[in-house]
C-alpha positions as CSV (number, residue, x, y, z in Angstrom):
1,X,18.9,16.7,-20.9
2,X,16.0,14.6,-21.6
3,X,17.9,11.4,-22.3
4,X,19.7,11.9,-18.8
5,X,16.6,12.5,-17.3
6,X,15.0,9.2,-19.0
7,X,18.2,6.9,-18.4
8,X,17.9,8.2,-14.5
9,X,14.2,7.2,-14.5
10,X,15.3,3.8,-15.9
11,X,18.2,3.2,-13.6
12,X,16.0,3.7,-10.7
13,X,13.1,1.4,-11.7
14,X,15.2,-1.4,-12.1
15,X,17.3,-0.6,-9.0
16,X,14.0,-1.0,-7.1
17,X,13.2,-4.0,-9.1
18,X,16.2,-5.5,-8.4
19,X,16.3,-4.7,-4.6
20,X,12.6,-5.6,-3.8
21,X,11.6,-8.4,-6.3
22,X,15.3,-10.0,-6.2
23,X,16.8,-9.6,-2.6
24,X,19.7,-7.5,-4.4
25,X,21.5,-4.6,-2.7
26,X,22.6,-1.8,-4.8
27,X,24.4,0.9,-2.6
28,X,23.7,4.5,-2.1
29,X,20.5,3.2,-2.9
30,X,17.9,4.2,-1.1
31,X,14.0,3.4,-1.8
32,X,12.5,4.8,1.6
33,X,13.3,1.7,3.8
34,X,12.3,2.0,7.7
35,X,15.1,3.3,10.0
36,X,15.3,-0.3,11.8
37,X,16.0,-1.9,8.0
38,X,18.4,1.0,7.5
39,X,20.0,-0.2,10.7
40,X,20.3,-3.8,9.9
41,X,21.4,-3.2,6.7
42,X,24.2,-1.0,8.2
43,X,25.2,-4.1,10.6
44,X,25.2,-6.4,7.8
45,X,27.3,-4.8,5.8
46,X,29.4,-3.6,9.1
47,X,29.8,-6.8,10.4
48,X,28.4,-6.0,13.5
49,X,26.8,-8.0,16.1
50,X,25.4,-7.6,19.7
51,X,23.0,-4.9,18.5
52,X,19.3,-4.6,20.3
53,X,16.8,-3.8,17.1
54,X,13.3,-3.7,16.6
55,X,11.5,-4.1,13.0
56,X,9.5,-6.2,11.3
57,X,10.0,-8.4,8.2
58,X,7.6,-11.6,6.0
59,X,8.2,-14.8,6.6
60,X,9.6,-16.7,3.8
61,X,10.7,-20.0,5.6
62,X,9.7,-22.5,8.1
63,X,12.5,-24.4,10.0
64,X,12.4,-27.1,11.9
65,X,12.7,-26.6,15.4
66,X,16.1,-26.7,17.2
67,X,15.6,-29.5,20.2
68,X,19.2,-29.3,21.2
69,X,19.6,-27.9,24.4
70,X,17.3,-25.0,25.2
71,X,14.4,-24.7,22.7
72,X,14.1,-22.5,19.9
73,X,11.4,-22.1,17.4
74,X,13.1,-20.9,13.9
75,X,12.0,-19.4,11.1
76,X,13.5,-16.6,8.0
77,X,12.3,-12.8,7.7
78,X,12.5,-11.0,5.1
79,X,12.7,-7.4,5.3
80,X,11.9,-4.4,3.2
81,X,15.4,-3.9,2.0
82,X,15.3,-7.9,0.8
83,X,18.2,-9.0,3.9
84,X,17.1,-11.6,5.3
85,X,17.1,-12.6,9.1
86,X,16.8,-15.8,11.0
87,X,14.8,-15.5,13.9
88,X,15.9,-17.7,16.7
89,X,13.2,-18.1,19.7
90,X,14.0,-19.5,22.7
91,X,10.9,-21.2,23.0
92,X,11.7,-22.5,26.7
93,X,11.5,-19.3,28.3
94,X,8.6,-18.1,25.4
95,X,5.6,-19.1,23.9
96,X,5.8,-20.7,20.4
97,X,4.0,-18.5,17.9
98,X,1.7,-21.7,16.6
99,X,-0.3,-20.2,13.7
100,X,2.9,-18.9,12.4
101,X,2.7,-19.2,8.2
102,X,4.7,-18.2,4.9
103,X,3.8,-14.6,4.1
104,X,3.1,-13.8,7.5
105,X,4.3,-10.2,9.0
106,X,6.3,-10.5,12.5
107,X,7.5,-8.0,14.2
108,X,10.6,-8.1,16.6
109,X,12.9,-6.6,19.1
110,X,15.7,-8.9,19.8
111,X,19.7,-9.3,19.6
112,X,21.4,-8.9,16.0
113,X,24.4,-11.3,15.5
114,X,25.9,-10.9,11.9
115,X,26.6,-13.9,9.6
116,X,26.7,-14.3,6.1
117,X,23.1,-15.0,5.5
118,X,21.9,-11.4,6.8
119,X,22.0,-12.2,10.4
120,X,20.2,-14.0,13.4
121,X,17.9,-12.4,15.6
122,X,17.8,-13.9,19.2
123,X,16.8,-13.0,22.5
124,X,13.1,-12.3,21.8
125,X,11.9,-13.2,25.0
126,X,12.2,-11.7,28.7
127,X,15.8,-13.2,30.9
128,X,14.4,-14.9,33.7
129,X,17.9,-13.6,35.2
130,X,17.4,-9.8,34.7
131,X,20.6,-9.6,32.7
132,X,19.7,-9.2,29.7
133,X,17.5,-6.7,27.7
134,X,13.8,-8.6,27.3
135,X,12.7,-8.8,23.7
136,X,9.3,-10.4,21.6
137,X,8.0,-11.0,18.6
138,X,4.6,-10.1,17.3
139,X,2.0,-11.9,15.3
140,X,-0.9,-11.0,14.4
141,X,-1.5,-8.7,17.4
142,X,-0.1,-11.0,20.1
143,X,3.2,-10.8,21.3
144,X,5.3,-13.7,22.3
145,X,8.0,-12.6,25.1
């Protein structure tokens, strides 16, 4: 019983190892991860897209902004679980978070499309149109909508 006990104790370690120092998913895993995380997870794996979310994630890396056609200001989260988002901001109808940096905590509410990478999260910023479901991101206490 001990040994079962022990190799239990092991598995678990290195499951959490695995999912929060290497970005790997293990399923039926579950090391206390938000409900938002839990949700994006779920769409990941699901496939789904057209989802309105809210969480929070680091940044791991800066892209270069996208000039083509409307404006957006991009950049990859990384969230508890170890997904990864791209965060898409539509930095015509937003302001630009400026002092963004690696290792820096954003929150979001936005649009969840699915891809292969973890996902893109876009519409953080009000419609000017009233069509759609206003989102924003927030940095360091400000939010940008």
């Amino acid at each position: 019983m001990k040994k079962l006990l022990f190799l239990a104790v092991i598995l678990v370690l290195t499951g959490n190892f695995l999912v929060q120092e290497k970005g790997v998913s293990i399923p039926g895993l579950s090391l206390g991860t938000s409900g938002a995380d839990s949700t994006l997870e779920n769409a990941y794996n699901n496939r789904q897209s057209d989802l309105q979310v809210q969480g929070e994630g680091v940044v791991t890396k800066m892209l270069p902004d996208d000039l083509a056609g409307s404006r957006h200001q991009k950049f990859i989260l990384r969230l508890s679980t170890g997904q990864t988002l791209l965060i898409s901001h539509n930095i015509d109808l937003a302001p630009r978070i400026d002092r963004l940096s690696i290792g820096d905590r954003v929150e979001f509410y936005g649009e969840y499309e699915w891809n292969s990478k973890g996902g893109v999260i876009h519409w953080t910023h009000h419609d000017p149109n009233g069509n759609h479901v206003g989102g924003w991101l927030k940095h360091e206490g400000q939010t940008f909508r």
